[in-house]
ROSE-4610 file (N, C-alpha, C; in Angstrom, 1 decimal, always signed):
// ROSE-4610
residu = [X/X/X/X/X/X/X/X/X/X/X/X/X/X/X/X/X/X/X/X/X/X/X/X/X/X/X/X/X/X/X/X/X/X/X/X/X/X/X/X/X/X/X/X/X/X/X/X/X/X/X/X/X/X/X/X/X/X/X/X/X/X/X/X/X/X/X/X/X/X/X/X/X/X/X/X/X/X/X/X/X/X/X/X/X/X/X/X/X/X/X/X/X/X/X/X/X/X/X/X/X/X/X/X/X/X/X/X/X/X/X/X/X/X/X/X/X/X/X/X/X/X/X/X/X/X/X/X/X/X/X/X/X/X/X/X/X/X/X/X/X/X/X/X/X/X/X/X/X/X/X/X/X/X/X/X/X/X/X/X/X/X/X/X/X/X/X/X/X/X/X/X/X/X/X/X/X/X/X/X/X/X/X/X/X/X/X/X/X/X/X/X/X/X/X/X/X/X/X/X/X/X/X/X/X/X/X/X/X/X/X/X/X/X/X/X/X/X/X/X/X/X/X/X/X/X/X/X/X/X/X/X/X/X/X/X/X/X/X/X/X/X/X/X/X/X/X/X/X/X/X/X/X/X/X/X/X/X/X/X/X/X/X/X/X/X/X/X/X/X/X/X/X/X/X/X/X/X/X/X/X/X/X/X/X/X/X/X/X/X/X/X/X/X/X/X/X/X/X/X/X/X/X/X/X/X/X/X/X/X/X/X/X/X/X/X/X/X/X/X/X/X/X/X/X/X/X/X/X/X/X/X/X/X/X/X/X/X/X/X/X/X/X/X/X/X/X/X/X/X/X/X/X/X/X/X/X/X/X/X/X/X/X/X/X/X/X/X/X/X/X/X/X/X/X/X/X/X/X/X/X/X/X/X/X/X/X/X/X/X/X/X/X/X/X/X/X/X/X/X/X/X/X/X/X/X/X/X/X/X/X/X/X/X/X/X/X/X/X/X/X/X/X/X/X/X/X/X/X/X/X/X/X/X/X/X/X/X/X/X/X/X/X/X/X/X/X/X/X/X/X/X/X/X/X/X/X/X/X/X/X/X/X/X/X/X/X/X/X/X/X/X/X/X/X/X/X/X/X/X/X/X/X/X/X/X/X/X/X/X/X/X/X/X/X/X/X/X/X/X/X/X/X/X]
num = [1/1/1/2/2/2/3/3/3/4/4/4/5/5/5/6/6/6/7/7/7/8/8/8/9/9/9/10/10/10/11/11/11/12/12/12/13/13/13/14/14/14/15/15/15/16/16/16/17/17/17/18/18/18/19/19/19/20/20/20/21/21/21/22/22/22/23/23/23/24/24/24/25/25/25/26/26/26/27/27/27/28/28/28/29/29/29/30/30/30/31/31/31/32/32/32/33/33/33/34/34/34/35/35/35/36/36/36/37/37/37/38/38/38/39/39/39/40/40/40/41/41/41/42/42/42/43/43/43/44/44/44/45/45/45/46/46/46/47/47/47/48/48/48/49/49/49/50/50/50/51/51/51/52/52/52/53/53/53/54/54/54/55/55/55/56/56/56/57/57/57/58/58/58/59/59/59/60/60/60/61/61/61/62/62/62/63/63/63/64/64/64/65/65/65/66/66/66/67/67/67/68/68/68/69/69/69/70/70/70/71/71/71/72/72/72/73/73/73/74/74/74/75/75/75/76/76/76/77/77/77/78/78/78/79/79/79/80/80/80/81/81/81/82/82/82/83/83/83/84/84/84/85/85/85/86/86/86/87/87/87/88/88/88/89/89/89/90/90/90/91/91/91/92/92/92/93/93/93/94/94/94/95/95/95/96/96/96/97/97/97/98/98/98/99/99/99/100/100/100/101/101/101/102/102/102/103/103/103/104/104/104/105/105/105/106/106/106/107/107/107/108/108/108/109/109/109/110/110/110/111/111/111/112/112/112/113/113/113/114/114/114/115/115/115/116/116/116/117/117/117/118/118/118/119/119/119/120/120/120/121/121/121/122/122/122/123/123/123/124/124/124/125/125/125/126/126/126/127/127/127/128/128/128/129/129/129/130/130/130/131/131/131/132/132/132/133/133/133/134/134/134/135/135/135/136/136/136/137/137/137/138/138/138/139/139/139/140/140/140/141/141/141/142/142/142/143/143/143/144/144/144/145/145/145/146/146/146/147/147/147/148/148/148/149/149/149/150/150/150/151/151/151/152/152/152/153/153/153/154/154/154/155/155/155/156/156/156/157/157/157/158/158/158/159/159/159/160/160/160/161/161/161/162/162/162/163/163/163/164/164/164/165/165/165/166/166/166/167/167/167/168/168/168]
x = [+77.1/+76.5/+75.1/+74.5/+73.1/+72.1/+71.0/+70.4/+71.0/+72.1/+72.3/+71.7/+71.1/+70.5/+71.3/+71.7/+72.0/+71.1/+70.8/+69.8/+70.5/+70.2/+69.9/+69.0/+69.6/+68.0/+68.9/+67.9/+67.9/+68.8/+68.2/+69.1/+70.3/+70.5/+72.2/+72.1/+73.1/+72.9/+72.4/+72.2/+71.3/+71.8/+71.9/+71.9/+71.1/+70.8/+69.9/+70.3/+70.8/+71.4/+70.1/+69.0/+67.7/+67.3/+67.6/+66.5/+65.4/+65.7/+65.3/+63.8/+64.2/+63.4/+63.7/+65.3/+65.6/+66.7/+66.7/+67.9/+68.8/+70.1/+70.7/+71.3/+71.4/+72.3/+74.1/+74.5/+75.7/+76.6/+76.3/+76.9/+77.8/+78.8/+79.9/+81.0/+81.4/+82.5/+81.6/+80.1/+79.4/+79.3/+79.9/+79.6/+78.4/+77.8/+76.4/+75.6/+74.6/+73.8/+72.9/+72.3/+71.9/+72.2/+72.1/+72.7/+71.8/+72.8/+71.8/+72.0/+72.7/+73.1/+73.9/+73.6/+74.6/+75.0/+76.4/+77.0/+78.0/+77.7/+78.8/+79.7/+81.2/+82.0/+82.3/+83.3/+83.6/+85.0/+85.0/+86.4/+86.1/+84.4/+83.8/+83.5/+83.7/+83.5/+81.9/+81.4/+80.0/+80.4/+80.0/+80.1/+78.6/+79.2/+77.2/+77.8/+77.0/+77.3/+76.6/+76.6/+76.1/+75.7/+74.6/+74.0/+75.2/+76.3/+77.0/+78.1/+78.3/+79.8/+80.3/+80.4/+81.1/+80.8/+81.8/+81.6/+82.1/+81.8/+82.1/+82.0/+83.1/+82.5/+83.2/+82.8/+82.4/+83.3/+84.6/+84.8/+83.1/+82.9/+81.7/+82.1/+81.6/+82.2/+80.3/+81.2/+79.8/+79.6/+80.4/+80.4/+80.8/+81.3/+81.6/+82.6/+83.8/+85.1/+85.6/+86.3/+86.8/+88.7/+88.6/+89.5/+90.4/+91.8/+92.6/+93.1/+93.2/+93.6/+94.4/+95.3/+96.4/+95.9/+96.4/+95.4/+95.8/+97.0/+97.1/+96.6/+95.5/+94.9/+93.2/+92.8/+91.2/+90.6/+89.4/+88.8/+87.2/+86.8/+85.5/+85.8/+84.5/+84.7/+83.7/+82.8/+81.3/+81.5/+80.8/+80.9/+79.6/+79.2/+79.5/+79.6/+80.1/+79.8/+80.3/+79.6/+78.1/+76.8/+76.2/+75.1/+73.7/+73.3/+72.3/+70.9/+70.7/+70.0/+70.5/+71.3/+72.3/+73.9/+73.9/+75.3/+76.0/+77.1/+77.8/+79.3/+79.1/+80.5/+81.1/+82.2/+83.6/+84.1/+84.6/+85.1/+86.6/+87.8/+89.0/+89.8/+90.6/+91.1/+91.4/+92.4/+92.6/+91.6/+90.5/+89.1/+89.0/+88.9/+88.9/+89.5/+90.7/+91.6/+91.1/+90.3/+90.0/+89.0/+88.3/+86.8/+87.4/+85.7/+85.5/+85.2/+85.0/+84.0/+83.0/+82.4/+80.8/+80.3/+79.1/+78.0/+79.0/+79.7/+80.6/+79.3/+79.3/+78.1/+78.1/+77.8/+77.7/+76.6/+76.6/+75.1/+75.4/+74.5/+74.3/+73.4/+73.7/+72.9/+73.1/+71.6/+71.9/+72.7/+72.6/+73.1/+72.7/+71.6/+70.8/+71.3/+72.0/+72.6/+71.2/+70.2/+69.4/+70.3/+69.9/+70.1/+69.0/+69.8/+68.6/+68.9/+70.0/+70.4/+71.2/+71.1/+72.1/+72.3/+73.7/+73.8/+74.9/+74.2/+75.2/+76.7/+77.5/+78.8/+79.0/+78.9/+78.8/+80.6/+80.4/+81.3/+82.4/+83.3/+84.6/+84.1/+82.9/+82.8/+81.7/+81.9/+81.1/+82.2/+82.4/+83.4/+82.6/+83.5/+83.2/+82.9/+81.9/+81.6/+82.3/+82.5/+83.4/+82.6/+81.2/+80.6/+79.2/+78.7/+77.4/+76.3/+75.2/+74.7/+73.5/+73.4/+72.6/+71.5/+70.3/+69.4/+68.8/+69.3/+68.8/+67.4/+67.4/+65.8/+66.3/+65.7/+65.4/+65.5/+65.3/+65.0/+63.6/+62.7/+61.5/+61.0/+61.5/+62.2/+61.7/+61.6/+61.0/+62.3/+62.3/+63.4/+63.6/+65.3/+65.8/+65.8/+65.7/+65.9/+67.3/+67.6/+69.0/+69.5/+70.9/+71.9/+73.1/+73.6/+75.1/+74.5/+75.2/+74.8/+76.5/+76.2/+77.7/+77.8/+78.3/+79.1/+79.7/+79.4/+79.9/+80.5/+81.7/+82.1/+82.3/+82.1/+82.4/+82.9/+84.6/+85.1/+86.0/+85.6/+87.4/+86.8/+88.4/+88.8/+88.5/+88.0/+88.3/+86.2/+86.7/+85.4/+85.9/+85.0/+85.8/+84.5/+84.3/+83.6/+83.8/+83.1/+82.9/+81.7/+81.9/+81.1/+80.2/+79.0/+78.4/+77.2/+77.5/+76.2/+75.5/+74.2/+73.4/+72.1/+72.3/+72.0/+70.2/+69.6/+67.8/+68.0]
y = [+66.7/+65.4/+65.5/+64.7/+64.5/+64.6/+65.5/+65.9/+66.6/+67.1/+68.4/+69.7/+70.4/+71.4/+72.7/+73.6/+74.8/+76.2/+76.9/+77.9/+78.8/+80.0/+81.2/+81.4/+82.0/+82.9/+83.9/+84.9/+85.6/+84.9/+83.9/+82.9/+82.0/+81.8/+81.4/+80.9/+79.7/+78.8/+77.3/+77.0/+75.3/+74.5/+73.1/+72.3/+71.0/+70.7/+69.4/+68.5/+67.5/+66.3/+65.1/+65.5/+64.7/+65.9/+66.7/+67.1/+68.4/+68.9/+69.4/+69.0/+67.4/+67.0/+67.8/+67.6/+68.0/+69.2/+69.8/+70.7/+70.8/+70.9/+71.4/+72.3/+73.0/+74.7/+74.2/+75.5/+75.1/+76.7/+77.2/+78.3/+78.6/+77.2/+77.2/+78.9/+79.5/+80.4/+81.9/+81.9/+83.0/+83.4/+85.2/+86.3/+86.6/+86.9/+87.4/+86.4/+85.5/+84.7/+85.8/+86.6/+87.1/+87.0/+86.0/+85.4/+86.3/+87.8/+87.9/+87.1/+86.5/+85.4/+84.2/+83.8/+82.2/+82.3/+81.6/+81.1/+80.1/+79.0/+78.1/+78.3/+78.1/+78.3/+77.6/+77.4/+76.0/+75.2/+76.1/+75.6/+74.7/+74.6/+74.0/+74.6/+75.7/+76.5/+76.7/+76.8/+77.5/+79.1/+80.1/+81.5/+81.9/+82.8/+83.2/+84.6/+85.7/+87.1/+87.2/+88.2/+88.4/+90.0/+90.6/+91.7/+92.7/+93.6/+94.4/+93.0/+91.7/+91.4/+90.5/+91.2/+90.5/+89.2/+87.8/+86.7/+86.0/+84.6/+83.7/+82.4/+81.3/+80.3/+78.9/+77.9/+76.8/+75.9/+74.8/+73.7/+72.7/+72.4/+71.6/+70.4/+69.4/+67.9/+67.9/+68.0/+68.3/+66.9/+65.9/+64.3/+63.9/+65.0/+64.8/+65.0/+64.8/+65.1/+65.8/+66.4/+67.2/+66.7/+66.6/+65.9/+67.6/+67.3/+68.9/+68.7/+69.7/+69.9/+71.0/+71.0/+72.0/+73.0/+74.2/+75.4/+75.5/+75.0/+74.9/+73.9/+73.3/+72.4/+72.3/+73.6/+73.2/+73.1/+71.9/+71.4/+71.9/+72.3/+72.9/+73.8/+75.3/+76.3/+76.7/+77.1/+77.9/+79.2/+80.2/+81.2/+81.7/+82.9/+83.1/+82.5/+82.5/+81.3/+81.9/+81.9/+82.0/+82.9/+81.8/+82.6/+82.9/+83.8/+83.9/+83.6/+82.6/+82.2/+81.4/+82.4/+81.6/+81.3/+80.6/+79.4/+79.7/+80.2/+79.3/+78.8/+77.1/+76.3/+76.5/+76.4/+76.8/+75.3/+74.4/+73.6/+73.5/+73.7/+74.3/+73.1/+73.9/+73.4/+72.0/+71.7/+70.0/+69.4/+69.6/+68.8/+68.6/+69.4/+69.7/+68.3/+68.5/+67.3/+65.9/+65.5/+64.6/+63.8/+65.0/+64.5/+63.0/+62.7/+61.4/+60.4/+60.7/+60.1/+59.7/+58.4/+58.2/+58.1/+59.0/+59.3/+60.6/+61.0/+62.3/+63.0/+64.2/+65.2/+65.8/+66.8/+67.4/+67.0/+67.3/+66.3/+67.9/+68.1/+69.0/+67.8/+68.0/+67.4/+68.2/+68.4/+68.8/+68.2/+68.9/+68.3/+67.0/+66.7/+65.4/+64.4/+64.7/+63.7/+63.8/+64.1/+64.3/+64.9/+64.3/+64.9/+65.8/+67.2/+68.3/+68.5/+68.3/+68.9/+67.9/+67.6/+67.0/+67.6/+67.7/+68.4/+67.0/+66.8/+65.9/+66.9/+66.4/+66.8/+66.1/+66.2/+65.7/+65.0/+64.0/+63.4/+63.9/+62.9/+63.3/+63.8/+63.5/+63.6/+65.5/+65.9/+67.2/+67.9/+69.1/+70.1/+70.2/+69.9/+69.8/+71.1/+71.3/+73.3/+73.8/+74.6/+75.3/+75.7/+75.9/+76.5/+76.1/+76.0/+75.6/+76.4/+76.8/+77.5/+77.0/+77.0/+76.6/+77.5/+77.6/+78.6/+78.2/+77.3/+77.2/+76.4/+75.7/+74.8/+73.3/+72.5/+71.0/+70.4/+69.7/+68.7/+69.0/+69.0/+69.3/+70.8/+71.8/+73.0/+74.2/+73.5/+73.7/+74.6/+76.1/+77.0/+75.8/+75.5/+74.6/+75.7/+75.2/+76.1/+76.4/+77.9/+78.3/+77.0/+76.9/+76.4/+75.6/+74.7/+73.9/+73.0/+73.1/+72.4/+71.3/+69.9/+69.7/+69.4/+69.7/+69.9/+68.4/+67.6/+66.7/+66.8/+66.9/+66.9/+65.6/+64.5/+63.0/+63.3/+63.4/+63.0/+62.2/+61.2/+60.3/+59.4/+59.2/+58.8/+59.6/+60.7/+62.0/+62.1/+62.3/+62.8/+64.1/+64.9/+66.1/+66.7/+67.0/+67.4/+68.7/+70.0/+71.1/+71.8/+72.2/+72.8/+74.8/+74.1/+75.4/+75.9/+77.1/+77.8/+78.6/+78.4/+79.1/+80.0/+81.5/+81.8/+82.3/+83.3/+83.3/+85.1]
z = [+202.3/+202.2/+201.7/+201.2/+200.5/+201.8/+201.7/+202.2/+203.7/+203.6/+204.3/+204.1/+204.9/+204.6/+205.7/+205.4/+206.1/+206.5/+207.1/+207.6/+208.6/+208.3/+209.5/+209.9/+211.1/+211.7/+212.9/+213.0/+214.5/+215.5/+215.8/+216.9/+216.6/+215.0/+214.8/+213.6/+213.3/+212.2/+212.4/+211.8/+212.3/+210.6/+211.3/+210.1/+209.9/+209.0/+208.9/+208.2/+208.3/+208.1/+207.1/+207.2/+207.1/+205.8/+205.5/+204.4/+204.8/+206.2/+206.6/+207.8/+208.4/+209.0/+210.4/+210.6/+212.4/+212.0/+213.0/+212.9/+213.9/+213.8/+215.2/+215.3/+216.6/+216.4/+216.0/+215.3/+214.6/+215.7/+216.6/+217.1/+217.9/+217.3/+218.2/+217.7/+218.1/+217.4/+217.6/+217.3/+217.1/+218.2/+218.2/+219.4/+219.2/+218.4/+218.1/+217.0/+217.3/+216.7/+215.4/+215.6/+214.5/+212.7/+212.3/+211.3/+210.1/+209.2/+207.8/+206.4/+206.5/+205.3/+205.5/+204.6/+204.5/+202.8/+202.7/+201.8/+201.8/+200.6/+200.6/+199.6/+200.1/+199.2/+197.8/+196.9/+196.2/+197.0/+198.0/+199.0/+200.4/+199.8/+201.5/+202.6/+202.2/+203.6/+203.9/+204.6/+205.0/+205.6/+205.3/+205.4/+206.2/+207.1/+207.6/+208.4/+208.0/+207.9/+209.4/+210.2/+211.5/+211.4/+212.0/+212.3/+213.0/+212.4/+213.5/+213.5/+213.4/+214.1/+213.3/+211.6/+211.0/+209.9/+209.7/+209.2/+210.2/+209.9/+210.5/+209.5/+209.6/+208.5/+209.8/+208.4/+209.4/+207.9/+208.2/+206.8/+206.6/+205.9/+205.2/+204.7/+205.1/+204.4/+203.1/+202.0/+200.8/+200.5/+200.7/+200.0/+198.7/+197.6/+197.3/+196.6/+195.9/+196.0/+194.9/+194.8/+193.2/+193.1/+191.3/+191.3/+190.9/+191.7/+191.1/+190.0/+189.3/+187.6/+188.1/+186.9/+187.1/+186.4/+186.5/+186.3/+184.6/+184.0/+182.6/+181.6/+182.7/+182.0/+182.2/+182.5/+183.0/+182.4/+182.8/+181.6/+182.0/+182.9/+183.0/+184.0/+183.7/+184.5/+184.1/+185.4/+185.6/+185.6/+184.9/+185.2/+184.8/+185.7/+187.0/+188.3/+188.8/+190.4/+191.5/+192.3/+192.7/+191.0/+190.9/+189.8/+190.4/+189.4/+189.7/+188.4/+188.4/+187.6/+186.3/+185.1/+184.1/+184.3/+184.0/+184.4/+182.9/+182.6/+181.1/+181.5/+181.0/+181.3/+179.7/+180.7/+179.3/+179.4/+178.1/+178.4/+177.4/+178.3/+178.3/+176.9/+176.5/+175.4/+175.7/+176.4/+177.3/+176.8/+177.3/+177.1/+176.0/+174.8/+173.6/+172.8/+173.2/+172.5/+172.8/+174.0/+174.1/+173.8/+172.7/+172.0/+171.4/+170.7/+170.2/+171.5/+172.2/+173.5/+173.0/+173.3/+173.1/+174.2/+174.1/+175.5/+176.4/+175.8/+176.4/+177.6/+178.2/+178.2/+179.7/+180.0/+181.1/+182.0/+182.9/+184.0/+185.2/+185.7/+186.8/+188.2/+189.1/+190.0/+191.3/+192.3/+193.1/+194.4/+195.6/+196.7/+196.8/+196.9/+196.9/+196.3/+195.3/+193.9/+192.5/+193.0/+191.9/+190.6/+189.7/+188.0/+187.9/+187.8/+187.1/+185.6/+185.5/+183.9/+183.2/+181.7/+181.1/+179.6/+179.4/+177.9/+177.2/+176.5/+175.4/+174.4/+174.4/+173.9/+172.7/+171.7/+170.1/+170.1/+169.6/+169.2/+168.3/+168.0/+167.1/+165.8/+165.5/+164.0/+164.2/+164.9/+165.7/+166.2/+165.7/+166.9/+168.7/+169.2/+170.5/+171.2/+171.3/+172.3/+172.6/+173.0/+173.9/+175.1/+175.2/+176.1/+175.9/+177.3/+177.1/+178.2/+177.8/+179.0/+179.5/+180.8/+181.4/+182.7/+182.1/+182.6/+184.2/+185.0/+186.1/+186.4/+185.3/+185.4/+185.2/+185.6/+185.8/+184.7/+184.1/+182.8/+182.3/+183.0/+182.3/+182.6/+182.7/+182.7/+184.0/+184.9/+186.1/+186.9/+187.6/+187.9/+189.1/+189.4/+190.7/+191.7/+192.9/+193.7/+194.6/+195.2/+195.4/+195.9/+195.9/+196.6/+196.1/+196.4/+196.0/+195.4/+193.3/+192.8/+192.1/+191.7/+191.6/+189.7/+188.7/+187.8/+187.0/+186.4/+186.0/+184.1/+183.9/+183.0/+182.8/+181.7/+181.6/+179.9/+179.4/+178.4/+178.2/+177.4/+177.2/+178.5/+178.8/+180.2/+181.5/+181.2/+182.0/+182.8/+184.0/+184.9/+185.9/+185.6/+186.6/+187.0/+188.3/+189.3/+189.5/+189.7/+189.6/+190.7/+191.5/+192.7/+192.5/+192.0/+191.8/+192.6/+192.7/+193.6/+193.3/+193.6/+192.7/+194.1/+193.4/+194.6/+194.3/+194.6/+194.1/+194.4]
């Protein structure tokens, strides 16, 4: 959800609902609170590594929804993901055919829903990319900082939502 924030520490996992105004402990399941990492999946999960006792994860309601595509038809894909720093989206043949879009284009926004990124996708009278890369900075080219960023492909008729993480 927008302005959910997740955290470890020594004493467990905590989550902030506000943006990081309040936090509350999240340590229901944890034998040992000592938390050395966190990660979120693209499957919702929250993951958080423990000192000596393993993983533990938690489902995550993110707010917002991805639509399923059949795997012989994908029309966007991050790779690497989890990144670290450069991003390049593949945009799958499917997609391809459905150029001649006006105002087509990719959009990155963080958790927040903020727009950090937008790439325009050239029209029918333009061969449509296949791939576009994205260096991990803002619009006015400021580095974003780690965490779940969401993926907007807009072609045609077609909107597809894509769940990326970006780690520091």
């Amino acid at each position: 959800m927008p302005g959910t924030v997740y955290a470890g520490s020594p004493n467990g996992v905590y989550v902030s609902t506000s943006g990081g105004g309040g936090w509350t402990v999240m340590n229901d399941g944890l034998e040992y609170p000592a938390i050395t990492g966190l990660a979120v999946s693209s499957d919702h999960y929250l993951y958080a590594s423990t000192y000596g006792a393993g993983m533990d994860r938690w489902h995550i309601n993110t707010g917002i929804e991805e639509q399923t595509i059949s795997p012989g038809s994908a029309f966007l894909n991050a790779f690497p993901n989890p990144a670290c720093g450069r991003v390049t989206f593949t945009i799958g043949q499917s997609a391809m055919k459905l150029g001649g879009a006006d105002n087509a284009e990719l959009r990155i926004y963080d958790s927040n829903g903020r727009l950090v990124g937008s790439f325009p996708i050239p029209n029918a009278l333009s061969p449509i990319p296949t791939a576009i890369t994205w260096n991990g900075t803002d619009e006015i080219g400021d580095a974003v900082p780690a965490g779940v960023y969401f993926c907007r492909l807009s072609l045609g008729g077609s909107k597809i939502v894509k769940t990326l993480i970006l780690i520091k």
